[in-house]
C-alpha positions in Angstrom: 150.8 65.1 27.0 152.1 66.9 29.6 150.5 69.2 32.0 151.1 72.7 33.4 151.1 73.6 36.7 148.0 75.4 36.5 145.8 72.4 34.3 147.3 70.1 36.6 145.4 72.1 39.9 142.6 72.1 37.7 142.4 68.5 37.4 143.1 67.9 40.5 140.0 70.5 41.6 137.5 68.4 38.8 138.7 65.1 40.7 137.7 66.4 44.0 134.5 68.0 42.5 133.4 64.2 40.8 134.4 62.5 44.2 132.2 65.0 46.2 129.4 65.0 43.7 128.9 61.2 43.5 125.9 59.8 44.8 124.2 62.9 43.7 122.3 63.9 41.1 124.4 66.2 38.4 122.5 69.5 38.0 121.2 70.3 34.9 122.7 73.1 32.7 120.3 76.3 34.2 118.6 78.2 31.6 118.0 82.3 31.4 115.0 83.6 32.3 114.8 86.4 30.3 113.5 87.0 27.3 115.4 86.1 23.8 116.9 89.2 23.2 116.4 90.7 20.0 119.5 92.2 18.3 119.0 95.3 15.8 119.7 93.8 12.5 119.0 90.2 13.2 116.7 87.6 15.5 117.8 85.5 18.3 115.5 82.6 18.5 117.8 80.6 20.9 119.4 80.6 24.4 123.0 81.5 24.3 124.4 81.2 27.9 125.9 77.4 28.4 127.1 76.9 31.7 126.4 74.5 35.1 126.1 75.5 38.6 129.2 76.3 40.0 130.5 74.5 43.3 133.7 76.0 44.9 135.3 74.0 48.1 135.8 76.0 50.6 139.0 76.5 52.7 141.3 76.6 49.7 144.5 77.1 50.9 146.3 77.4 47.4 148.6 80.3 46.4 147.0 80.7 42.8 143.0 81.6 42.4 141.1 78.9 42.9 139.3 78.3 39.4 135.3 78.1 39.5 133.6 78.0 36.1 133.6 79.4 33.0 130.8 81.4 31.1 130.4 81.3 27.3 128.0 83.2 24.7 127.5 81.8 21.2 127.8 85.0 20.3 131.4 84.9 21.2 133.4 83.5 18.0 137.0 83.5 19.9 137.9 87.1 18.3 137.9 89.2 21.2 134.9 91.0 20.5 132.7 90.3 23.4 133.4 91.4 27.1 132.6 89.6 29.9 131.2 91.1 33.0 130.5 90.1 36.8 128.3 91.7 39.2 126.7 90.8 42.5 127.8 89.5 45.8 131.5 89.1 45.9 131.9 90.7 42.3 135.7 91.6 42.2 136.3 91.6 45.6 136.3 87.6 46.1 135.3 86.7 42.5 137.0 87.8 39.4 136.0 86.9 35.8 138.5 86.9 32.8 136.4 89.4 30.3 137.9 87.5 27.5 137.7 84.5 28.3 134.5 84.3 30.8 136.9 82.4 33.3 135.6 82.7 37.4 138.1 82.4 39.9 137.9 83.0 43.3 140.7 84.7 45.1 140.2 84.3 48.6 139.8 81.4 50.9 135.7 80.9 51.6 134.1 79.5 54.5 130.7 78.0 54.5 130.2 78.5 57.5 130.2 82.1 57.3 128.1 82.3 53.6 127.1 79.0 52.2 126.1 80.4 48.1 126.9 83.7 46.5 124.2 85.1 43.9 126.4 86.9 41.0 125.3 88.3 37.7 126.7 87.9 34.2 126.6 90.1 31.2 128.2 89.7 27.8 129.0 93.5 26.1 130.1 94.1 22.2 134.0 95.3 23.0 133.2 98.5 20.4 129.7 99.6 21.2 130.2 98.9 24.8 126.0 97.2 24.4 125.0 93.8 25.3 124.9 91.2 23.1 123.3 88.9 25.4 120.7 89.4 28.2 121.9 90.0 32.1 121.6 86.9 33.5 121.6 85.7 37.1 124.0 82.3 38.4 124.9 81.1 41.9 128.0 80.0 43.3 127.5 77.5 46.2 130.3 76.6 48.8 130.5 73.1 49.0 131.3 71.8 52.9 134.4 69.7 53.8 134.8 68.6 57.4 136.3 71.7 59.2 134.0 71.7 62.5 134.4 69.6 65.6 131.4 69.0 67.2 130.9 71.3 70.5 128.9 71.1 73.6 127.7 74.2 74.0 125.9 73.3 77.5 128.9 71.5 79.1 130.3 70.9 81.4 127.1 69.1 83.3 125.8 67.9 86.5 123.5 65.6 87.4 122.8 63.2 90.1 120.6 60.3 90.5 119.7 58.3 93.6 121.9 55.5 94.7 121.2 52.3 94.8 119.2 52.9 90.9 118.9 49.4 88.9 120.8 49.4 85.6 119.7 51.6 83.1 118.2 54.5 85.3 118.8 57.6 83.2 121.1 60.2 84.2 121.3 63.2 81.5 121.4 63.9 78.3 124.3 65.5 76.9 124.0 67.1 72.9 126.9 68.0 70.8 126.6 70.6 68.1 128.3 69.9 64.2 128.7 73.6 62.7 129.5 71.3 59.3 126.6 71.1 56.6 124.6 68.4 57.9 122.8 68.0 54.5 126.2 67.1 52.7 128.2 63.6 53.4 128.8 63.2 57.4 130.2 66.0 58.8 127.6 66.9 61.0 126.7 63.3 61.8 127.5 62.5 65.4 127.8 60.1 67.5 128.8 59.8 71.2 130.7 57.9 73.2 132.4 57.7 77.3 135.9 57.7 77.8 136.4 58.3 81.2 133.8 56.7 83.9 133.1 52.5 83.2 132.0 51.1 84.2 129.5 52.7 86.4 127.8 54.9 83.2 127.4 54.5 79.7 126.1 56.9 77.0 123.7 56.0 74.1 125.6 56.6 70.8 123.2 58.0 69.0 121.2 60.3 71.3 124.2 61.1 74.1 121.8 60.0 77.1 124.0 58.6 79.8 122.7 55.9 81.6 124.0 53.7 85.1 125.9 50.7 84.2 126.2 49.3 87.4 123.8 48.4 90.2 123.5 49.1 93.5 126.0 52.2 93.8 126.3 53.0 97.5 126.3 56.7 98.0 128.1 56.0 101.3 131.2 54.3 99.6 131.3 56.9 96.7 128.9 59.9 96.3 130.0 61.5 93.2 131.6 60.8 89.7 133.5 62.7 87.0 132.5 61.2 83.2 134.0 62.6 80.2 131.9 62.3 77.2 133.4 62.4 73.6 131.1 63.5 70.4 132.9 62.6 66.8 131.6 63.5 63.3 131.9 61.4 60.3 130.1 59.1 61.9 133.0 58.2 64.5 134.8 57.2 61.4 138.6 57.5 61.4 139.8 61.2 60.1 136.2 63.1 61.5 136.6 65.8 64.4 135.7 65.2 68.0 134.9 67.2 71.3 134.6 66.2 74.8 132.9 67.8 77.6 132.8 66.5 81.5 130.0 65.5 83.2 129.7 65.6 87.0 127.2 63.0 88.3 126.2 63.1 92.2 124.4 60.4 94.2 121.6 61.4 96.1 121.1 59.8 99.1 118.0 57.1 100.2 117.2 55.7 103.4 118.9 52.7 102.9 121.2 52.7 106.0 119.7 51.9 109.5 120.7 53.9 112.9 122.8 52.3 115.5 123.8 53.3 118.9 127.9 52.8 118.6 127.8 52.0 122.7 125.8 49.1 123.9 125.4 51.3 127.4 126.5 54.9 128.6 126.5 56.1 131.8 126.9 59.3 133.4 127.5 61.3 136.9 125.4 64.1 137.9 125.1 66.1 141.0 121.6 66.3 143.2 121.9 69.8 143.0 121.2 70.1 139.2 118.1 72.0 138.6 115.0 71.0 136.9 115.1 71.0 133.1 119.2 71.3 133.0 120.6 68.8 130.2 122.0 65.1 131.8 123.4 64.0 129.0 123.7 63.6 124.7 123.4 60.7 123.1 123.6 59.6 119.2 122.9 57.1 116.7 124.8 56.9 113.8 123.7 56.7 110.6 125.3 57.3 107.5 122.4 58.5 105.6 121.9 62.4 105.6 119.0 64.8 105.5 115.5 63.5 105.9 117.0 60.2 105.8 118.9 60.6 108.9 116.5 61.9 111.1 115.3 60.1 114.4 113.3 60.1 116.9 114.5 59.1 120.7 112.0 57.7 123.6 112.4 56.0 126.7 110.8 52.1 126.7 112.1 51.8 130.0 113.6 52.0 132.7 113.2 53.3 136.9 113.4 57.3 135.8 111.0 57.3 133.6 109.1 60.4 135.5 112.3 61.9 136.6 114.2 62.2 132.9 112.8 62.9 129.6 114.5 62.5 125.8 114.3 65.1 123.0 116.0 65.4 119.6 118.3 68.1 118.6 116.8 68.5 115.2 120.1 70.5 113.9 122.4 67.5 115.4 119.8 64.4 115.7 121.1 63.8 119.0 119.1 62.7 121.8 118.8 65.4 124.4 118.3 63.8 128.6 116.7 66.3 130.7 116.1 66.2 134.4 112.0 66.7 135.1 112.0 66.4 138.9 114.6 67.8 141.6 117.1 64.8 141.9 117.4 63.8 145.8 121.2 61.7 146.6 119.9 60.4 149.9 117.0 59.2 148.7 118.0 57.5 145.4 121.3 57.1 144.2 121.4 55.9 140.6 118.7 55.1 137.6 119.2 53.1 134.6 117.0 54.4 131.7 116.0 51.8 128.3 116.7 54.4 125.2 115.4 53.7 121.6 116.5 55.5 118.3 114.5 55.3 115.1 114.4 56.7 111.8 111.4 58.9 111.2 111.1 58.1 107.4 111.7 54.7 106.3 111.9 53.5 102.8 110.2 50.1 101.7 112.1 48.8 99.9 115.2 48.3 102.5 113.5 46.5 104.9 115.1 43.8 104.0 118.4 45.8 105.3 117.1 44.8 108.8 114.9 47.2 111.5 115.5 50.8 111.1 116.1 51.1 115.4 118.3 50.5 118.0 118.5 50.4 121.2 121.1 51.5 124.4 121.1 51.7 127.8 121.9 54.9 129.9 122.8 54.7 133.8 122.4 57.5 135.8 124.6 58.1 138.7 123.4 61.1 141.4 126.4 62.6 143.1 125.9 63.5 146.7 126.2 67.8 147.0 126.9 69.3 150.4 123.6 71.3 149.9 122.2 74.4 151.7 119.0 74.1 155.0 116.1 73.8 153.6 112.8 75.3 155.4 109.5 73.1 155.9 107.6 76.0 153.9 108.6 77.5 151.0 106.5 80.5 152.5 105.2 81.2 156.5 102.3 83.6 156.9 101.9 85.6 160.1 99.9 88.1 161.5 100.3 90.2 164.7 98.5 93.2 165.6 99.5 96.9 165.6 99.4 97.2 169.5 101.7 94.5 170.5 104.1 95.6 172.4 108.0 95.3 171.9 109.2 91.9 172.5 105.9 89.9 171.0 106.5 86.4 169.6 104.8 86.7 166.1 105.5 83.3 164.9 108.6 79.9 164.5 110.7 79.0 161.3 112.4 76.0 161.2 114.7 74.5 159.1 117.3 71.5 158.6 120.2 70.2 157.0 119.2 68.0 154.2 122.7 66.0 154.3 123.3 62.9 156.1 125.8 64.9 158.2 122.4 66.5 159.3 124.5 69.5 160.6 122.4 72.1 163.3 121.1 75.4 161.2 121.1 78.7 162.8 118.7 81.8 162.3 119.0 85.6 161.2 117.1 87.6 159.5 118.1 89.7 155.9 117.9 93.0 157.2 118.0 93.8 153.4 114.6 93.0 153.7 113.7 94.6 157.4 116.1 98.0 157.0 113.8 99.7 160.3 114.5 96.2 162.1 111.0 95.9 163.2 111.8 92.1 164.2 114.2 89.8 165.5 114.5 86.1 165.4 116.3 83.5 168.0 119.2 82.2 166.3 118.6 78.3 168.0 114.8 78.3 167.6 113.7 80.3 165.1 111.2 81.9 167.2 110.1 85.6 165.5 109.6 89.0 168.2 108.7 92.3 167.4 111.6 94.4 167.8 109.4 97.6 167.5 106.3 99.1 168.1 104.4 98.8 164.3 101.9 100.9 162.5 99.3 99.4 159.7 99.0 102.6 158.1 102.5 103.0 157.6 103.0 99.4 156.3 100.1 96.9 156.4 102.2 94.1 155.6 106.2 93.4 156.2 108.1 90.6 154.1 111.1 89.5 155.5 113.7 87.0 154.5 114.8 84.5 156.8 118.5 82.9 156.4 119.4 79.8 157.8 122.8 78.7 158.0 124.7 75.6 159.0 126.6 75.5 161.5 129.7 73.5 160.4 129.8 75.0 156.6 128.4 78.6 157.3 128.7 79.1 153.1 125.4 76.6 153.0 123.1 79.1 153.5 119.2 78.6 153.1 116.7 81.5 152.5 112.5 81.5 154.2 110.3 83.7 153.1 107.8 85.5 155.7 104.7 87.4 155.1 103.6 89.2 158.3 100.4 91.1 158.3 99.6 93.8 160.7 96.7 93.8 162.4 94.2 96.8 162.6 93.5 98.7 165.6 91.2 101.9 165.9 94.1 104.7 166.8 93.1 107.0 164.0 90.6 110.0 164.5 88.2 110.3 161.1 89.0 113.8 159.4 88.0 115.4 156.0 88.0 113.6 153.1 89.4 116.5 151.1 90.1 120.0 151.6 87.0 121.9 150.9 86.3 125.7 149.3 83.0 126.5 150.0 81.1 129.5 149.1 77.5 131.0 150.4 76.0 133.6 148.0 75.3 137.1 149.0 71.7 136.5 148.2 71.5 133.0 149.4 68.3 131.8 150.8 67.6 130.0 154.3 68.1 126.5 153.8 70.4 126.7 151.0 72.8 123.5 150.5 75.8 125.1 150.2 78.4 122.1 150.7 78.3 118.4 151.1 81.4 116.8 152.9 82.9 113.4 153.9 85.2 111.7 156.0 88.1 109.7 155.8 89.8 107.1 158.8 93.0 105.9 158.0 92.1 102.6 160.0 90.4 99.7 158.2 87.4 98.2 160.7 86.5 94.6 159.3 82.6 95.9 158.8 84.1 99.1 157.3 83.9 103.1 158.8 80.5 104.7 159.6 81.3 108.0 160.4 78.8 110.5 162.4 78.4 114.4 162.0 77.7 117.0 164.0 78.0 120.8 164.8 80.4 121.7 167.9 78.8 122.7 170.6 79.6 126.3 170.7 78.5 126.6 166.9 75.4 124.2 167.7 73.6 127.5 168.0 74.7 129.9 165.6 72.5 131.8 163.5 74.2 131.7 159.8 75.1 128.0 158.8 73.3 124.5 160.0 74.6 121.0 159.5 72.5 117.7 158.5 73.5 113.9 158.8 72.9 111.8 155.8 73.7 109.0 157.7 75.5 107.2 154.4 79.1 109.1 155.9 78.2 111.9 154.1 76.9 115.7 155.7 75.1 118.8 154.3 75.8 122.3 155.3 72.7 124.5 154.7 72.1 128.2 155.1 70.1 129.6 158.2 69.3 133.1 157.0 69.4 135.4 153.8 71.3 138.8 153.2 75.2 137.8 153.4 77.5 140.3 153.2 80.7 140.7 152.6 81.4 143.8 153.9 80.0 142.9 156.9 82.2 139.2 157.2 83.8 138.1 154.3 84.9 134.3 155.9 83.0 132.0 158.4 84.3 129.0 160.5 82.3 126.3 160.9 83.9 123.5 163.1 82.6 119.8 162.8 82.2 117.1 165.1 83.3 113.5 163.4 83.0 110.7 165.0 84.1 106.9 163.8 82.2 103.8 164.4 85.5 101.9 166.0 85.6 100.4 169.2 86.6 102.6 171.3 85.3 104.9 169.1 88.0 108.5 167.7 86.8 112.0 167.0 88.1 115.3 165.8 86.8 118.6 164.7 87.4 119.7 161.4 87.1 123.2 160.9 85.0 124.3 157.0 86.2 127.5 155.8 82.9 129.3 154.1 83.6 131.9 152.1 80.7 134.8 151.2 80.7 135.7 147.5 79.1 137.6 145.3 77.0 135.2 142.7 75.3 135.6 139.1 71.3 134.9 139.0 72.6 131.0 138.5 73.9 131.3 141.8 77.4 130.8 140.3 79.9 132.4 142.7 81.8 135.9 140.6 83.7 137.6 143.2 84.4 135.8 146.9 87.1 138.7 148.4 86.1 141.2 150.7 88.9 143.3 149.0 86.8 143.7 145.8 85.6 147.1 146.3 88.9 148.6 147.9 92.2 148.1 145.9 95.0 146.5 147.4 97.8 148.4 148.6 100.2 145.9 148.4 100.3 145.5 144.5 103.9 144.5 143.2 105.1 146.2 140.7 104.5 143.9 138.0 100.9 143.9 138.4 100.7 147.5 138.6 102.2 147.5 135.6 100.5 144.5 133.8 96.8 146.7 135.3 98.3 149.9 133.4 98.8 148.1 130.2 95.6 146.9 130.0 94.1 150.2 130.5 96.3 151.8 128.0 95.2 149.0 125.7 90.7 149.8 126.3 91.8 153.3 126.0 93.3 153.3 122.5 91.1 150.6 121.1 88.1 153.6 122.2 89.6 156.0 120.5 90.0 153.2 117.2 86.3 153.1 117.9 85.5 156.8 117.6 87.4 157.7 115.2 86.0 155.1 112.7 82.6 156.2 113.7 83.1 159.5 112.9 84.3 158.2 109.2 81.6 156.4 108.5 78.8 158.0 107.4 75.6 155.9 108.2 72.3 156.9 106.9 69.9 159.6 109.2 67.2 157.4 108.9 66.7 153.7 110.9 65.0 150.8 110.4 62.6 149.2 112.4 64.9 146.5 113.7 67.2 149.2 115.1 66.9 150.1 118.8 68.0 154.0 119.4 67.2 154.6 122.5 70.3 153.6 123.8 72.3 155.5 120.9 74.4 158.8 121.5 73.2 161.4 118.9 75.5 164.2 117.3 74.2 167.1 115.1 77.4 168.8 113.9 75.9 167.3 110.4 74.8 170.2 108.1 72.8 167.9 105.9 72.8 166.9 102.7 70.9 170.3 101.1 69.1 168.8 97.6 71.4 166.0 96.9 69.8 164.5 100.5 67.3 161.9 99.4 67.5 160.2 102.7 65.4 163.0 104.3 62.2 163.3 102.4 60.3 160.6 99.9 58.4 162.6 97.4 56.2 159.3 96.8 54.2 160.7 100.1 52.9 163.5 98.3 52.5 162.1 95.2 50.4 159.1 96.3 48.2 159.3 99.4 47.3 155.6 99.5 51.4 154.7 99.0 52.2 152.4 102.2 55.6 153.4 104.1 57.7 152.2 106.9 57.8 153.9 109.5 60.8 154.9 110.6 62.8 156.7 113.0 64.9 159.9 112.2 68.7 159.4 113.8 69.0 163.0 115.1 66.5 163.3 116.8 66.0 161.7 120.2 62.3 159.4 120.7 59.9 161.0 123.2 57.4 159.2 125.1 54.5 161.4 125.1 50.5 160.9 125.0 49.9 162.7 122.1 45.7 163.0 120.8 45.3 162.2 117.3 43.8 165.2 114.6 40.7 164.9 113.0 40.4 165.7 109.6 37.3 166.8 107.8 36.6 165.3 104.0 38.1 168.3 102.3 40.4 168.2 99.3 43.8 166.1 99.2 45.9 169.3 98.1 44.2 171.4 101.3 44.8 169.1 103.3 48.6 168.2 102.3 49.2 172.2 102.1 47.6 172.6 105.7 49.6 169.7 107.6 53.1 171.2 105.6 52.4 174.4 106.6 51.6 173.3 110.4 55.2 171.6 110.3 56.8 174.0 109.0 55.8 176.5 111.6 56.5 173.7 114.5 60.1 173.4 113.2 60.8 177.1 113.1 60.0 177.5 116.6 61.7 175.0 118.1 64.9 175.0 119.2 65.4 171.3 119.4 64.8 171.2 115.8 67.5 169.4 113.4 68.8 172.5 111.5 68.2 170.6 108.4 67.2 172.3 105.2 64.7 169.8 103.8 61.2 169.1 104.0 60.5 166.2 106.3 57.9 163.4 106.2 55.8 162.4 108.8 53.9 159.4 107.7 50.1 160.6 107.7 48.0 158.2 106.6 45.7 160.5 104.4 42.0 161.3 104.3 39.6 157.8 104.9 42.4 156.3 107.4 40.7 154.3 109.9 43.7 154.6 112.1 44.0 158.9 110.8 47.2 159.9 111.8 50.1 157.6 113.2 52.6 160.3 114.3 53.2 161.8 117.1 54.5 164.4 116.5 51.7 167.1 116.4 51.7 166.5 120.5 53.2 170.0 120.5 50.1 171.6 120.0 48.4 169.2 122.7 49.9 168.3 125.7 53.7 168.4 125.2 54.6 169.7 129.2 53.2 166.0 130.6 55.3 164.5 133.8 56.9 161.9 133.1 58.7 161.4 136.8 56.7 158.6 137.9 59.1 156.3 135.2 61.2 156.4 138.0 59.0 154.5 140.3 58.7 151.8 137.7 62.0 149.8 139.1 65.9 149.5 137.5 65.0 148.3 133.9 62.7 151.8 133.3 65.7 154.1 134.9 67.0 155.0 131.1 64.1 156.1 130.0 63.1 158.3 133.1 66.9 160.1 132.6 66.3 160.7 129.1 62.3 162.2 129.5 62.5 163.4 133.0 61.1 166.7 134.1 62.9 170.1 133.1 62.2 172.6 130.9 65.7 172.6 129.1 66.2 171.4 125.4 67.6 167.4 125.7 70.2 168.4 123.1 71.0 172.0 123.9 
C-alpha cells in the first residue's frame, strides 16, 4: 500500500514518538472531569472524549504542520454535524484544530526551552444549533526535549592558584557546566567533564568538574602559572551530544622553599675618611628566588674588626643589606676593616629543611681613602672671659689648631668678622693668641661669640672653623637711676604724713652679691617744708607729705630731687629728680583734676576742640529742652506720695485745676468717716514749710460742728492768702477727728500761731542745710509770687 507524502511524515513522527517514549510508562487515556452532560431529549451515562496526552518534538523544522493528536466525540457519527473547537494557550496562533475532523497540528516550530506544556481546551458544538454536545474539556500538550543545548559555563573563564610544591591530588577549583536541555528526559542534561589542554600537571574529576594537580613537586620558580582548558559534554560524553569549554587560569603561589645566597663569596669597597657619621658604605644582597614574606631577611654582623664602627640594616622595600658608618672614620689611624656578614630568611618553613640552612654568609672589606682634610682645633668650643676695663691690646685667651694629615702642614689664624662686625678683637695669625681690639661694654653685650678660622698654609681651601665664647666681665661704671618714670600726685586736702609715692632703682651693672641701692633727699631739699623721703632699706623709698592744705593755685608742680646711691665698689650716685603734681581728689582720695589750668580756660584751643567743646554744648542744650518739653506734656498727678522727695522739685501754677472732674484734690471719705485712716501726703503746688506750728485743742462737741468749724477756718485761711493755689476745690487736711491721741497732724493751722518765726540760723547749720535756709529764709515776700 503505498503512502502519501503526508501519512508517510506521520509515520515517521509515531516512530520518533515510540523511540522516545520507550523505557517509559505509556500514559493512560485521561478522563473528563466534568460532569456527564445531560442532553435535552436523551441521557448520557458515559464519557465520550477518547484521546492520550499529546507529545509534540520540539524544533520541527518541516514545511507542513507538524501533526499532534486528534480529538473524537462518540457523539460524532462521521456526518459533519459536530464542530470541533480549540481554546487556550496557543489556540490558533500555534495550534490549530480541523473542526471536522478534531485534527491538532501545530504550525510553528516550539522550543522547550522557552515553554515546556501548553494547557488548551476542547469543545464539541452541534453544527446547526451552534450548542455543545459534549462538555468543555481541558488537555495538555507537552514539548518533548531533544538535545539542542550545549552545556555552558556561566562562571568561566577561572582563576585559581594553589601553592607549589602541593602533593598529588591537592584540589584546585571547581568548575560547573550548565545543560539548558530537560534533565528529566534521556541525557541531555547529563554531563560530564573532561581537560583538554594542561597534562599532565591537572586533571578534572568527570563527574563533579573539580580539578585537581597531577604532578608533584611543581616549582613556582621554573613555572608560576598555567592555562587549562576544561571541556563539559552532554549525552553523557557520548558521541553526537554537545560540548563547551571554558579556560581556567591556575597560578602557583609561592612557599619558602628556596634558601638565600650571597652571589659573591667577598665584596669590598673604598670610602673616604671624610664620610660623615650615619652616611651609607655600601648595599649588599642575597638572592633568593622566593618572593614576599618568603624572601625577607634579616642581615647582622658575626664578625669582624668594625664591629663598633659599621652597622647593617635591611631595606625592607629591596631586602638589601644597608652598611652605615657609626663612628668618624680616621685614614691615619686605621686604613681598612674586614666585616663577617650573615643573611637569613626571617620565616622559614618546616618542611624544607631538608633543602639545606636558610643562611649565608659573605665577607665585606673596607678600604678608608686618605682625604686632604681641613685643621682641626683641640676644642670643639674655648670659653673666655675678660673684663669690661681692659684696656685695648689685652690678651683674652690662645687657639690652637693642626693639620690632621701626615703632611702635617702649619695652620694660620683669623677671625670671621661675620661674627665680630665692631672688630672688638684680633688674633695673631702664627699663635693664635686672642687681644682686645676695643674698649668693651657688658651692658651693651655681655657676651661676644666669635668664629675662629684656621687655615693651612700650603692648601689655603682647607679651612677649619673654632668656636669662642667670651664673657665680659662686670665693673661698677653705671650710676643707679629710677626704675621707671613716675606720675605722682599729692591731694589738695592731703594730710601730713601722707604716702604719696613709693619708688625704686635700677643699675645697669650686675654686682655678683646683687645691687643695694640707698635713698636720700638732696641736700638743698633735705629741709623743705612740703614733701619728706623714707628708706625702706629693701631698694625701695617712700615719699610722704609734710603739711596739709595744697593748692594748686598757689603751685601746681613740685620737684623733688633724690639722692641714689649703689652698693658697688667704688660706689655711683645720681640724683633723680620726682615730678609731684598737686590735684584736686574725691573723698577716696582718688586724684579728679591735677592742672593748674582747670579754673581758667586755655587760650590756645585749636580749632577742632573748640569746635568738638561747642558741639557738645549744643548737644546738653537741645537734649534740656527734649526734657522740658516732655514735662510740660505730661500731666502727673498734684498729689505725692510719701516716697517722693519735693523739696528739691521746681513747682509751676499755670494749672487751672481740674474744677469737679478733679478727684485728685479732695477724698470725700474724710468727711464721711472720721475714723477712715489716710496717707498723708504732700500737695505738688505748694512748696513744704518748716515751721513750729502748736497743735488745736478740740473740745468733745458734735462731729458735724466740728467738721463745719475746721472747713470754715480753711476756707477763710485760703481766701486771704496770696500764696494760695487758685484752685477751686475743697482741700483735705488730714485731721484726725475728735478722741485722737495725737489731735491734729497738720501743720497747716500755724497761720493763726506763729507763722513770722526766723528761720536764718539754717544757715549756720553747715553746706548740706543751705537749700533749705534759701528756700525758708527771712523776707516778708510770697516764695511763689
Amino acid at each position: 500500500m503505498k503512502l502519501g507524502k503526508v501519512e508517510f511524515c506521520h509515520l515517521l513522527q509515531i516512530i520518533a514518538l515510540f523511540l522516545c517514549l520507550s523505557g517509559m510508562n505509556q500514559a493512560e487515556p485521561s478522563r473528563s472531569r466534568s460532569k456527564p452532560y445531560f442532553q435535552s431529549g436523551r441521557t448520557r451515562t458515559k464519557r465520550s472524549w477518547v484521546w492520550n496526552q499529546f507529545f509534540v518534538l520540539e524544533e520541527y523544522m518541516g514545511t507542513d504542520p507538524l501533526y499532534v493528536g486528534k480529538l473524537h466525540s462518540d457523539v460524532d457519527k462521521g456526518d459533519g454535524s459536530i464542530k470541533y473547537i480549540l481554546s487556550g494557550e496557543g489556540a490558533s496562533s500555534i495550534f490549530i484544530i480541523d473542526e471536522n475532523t478534531g485534527d491538532i497540528h501545530a504550525t510553528k516550530r516550539l522550543d522547550r526551552e522557552e515553554q515546556a506544556y501548553y494547557t488548551l481546551r476542547a469543545q464539541a458544538l452541534d453544527r446547526l444549533t451552534n450548542k455543545p454536545v459534549e462538555p468543555e474539556s481541558e488537555f495538555v500538550i507537552k514539548i518533548q526535549d531533544i538535545n539542542d543545548n550545549e552545556p555552558k559555563f556561566l562562571d568561566g573563564p577561572y582563576t585559581a592558584g594553589v601553592p607549589e610544591m602541593s602533593p598529588v591530588g591537592t584540589s584546585v577549583v571547581q568548575v560547573t557546566a550548565t545543560d539548558a536541555d530537560d534533565p528529566t528526559y534521556g541525557n541531555s542534561a547529563r554531563v560530564v567533564y573532561s581537560i583538554l589542554q594542561g597534562q599532565p600537571y591537572f586533571s578534572v574529576e568527570p563527574k563533579t568538574g573539580i580539578i585537581k594537580t597531577a604532578l608533584p613537586n611543581m616549582d613556582r620558580e621554573a613555572k608560576d602559572q598555567y592555562l587549562l582548558v576544561i571541556q563539559a559534554k552532554d549525552m553523557v560524553g557520548q558521541n553526537g551530544g554537545l560540548s563547551g569549554t571554558t579556560s581556567v587560569t591556575v597560578t602557583l603561589t609561592d612557599v619558602n622553599d628556596n634558601p638565600p645566597r650571597f652571589p659573591r663569596r667577598s665584596y669590598q669597597y673604598n670610602v673616604p675618611e671624610s664620610l660623615p657619621v650615619a652616611s651609607v658604605v655600601a648595599r649588599i644582597k642575597a638572592a633568593d628566588a622566593d618572593v614576599g614574606a618568603n624572601a625577607e631577611m634579616e642581615y647582622k654582623i658575626v664578625d669582624g674588626d668594625g664591629l663598633g664602627v659599621f652597622k647593617i640594616s635591611v631595606d625592607k622595600d629591596t631586602q638589601e643589606g644597608i652598611i652605615t658608618i657609626q663612628k668618624e672614620l680616621d685614614f691615619e689611624a686605621k686604613t681598612s676593616y674586614t666585616l663577617r656578614i650573615e643573611a637569613a630568611n626571617m620565616h622559614v618553613d618546616p618542611r624544607f629543611l631538608s633543602l639545606g640552612p636558610f643562611s649565608d654568609m659573605t665577607t665585606v672589606k673596607i678600604i678608608v681613602e686618605d682625604v686632604d682634610e681641613p685643621p682641626v682645633f683641640t676644642s670643639r668650643l674655648y670659653s673666655m672671659v675678660v673684663s669690661e676695663a681692659a684696656k685695648v691690646g689685652t690678651i683674652i685667651g690662645t687657639v690652637a689648631a693642626h693639620d690632621p694629615d701626615a703632611s702635617n702642614s702649619p695652620v694660620r689664624y683669623s677671625i670671621d668678622r661675620n661674627t665680630d662686625l665692631e672688630r672688638y678683637f684680633n688674633i695673631d695669625a702664627n699663635s693664635g693668641v686672642i687681644t682686645t681690639a676695643k674698649s668693651l661694654d657688658r651692658e651693651t653685650n655681655a657676651v661676644h661669640n666669635i668664629t675662629v678660622l684656621a687655615m693651612e698654609s700650603q692648601n689655603p681651601a682647607q679651612i677649619g672653623r673654632g668656636y669662642v665664647a667670651i664673657t665680659i666681665l662686670d665693673i661698677n661704671d653705671n650710676a643707679p637711676e629710677f626704675a621707671m618714670e613716675y606720675e605722682t600726685t599729692v591731694c589738695e586736702n592731703a594730710q601730713p604724713g601722707q604716702i604719696i609715692q613709693k619708688i625704686s632703682a635700677i643699675d645697669k651693672d650686675d654686682p655678683p652679691n646683687g645691687h643695694q641701692f640707698y635713698f636720700s633727699l638732696t641736700a638743698e631739699a633735705a629741709n623743705n617744708h612740703n614733701f619728706t623721703l623714707q628708706d625702706n632699706k629693701d631698694n625701695t623709698a617712700t615719699v610722704l607729705t609734710r603739711r596739709n592744705g595744697f593748692r594748686r593755685q598757689e603751685q601746681s608742680v613740685f620737684y623733688l630731687p633724690i639722692f641714689i646711691v649703689d652698693s658697688g665698689s667704688p660706689s655711683l650716685s645720681s640724683t633723680n629728680t620726682l615730678t609731684i603734681r598737686v590735684c584736686d581728689c574725691d573723698a577716696d582720695g582718688i586724684a579728679q583734676t591735677c592742672n593748674a589750668e582747670a579754673y581758667i580756660l586755655p587760650a590756645g584751643l585749636s580749632t577742632g576742640a573748640l569746635i568738638a567743646i561747642l558741639a557738645c554744648v549744643l548737644t546738653l542744650l537741645v537734649l534740656v529742652l527734649l526734657i522740658v518739653t516732655m514735662r510740660r506734656r505730661k500731666k502727673e498727678p498734684l498729689i505725692f506720695d510719701e516716697e517722693r522727695d519735693i523739696r528739691e522739685n521746681i513747682v509751676r501754677y499755670d494749672d487751672e485745676g481740674g474744677g469737679e472732674e478733679d478727684t485728685e484734690a479732695f477724698d470725700m471719705a474724710a468727711l464721711r468717716n472720721l475714723n477712715i485712716i489716710r496717707d498723708t501726703k504732700t500737695r505738688r503746688d505748694v512748696t513744704p514749710e518748716i515751721q513750729f506750728l502748736s497743735r488745736p485743742t478740740f473740745k468733745s462737741i458734735p462731729d458735724n460742728v466740728i467738721f463745719r468749724e475746721f472747713i470754715w477756718e480753711r476756707l477763710k485761711e485760703a481766701d486771704v492768702d496770696p500764696c494760695a493755689p487758685p484752685y477751686d476745690s475743697l482741700q483735705t487736711y488730714a485731721f484726725e477727728g475728735n478722741g485722737s491721741v495725737a489731735e491734729s497732724l497738720s501743720s497747716l493751722d500755724s497761720i493763726s500761731s506763729n507763722s513770722d518765726q526766723n528761720y536764718d540760723y539754717l544757715s549756720d547749720w553747715g553746706p548740706r542745710f543751705k537749700r533749705l535756709a534759701d528756700m525758708y529764709g527771712s523776707g516778708p515776700d510770697c516764695l511763689y509770687s
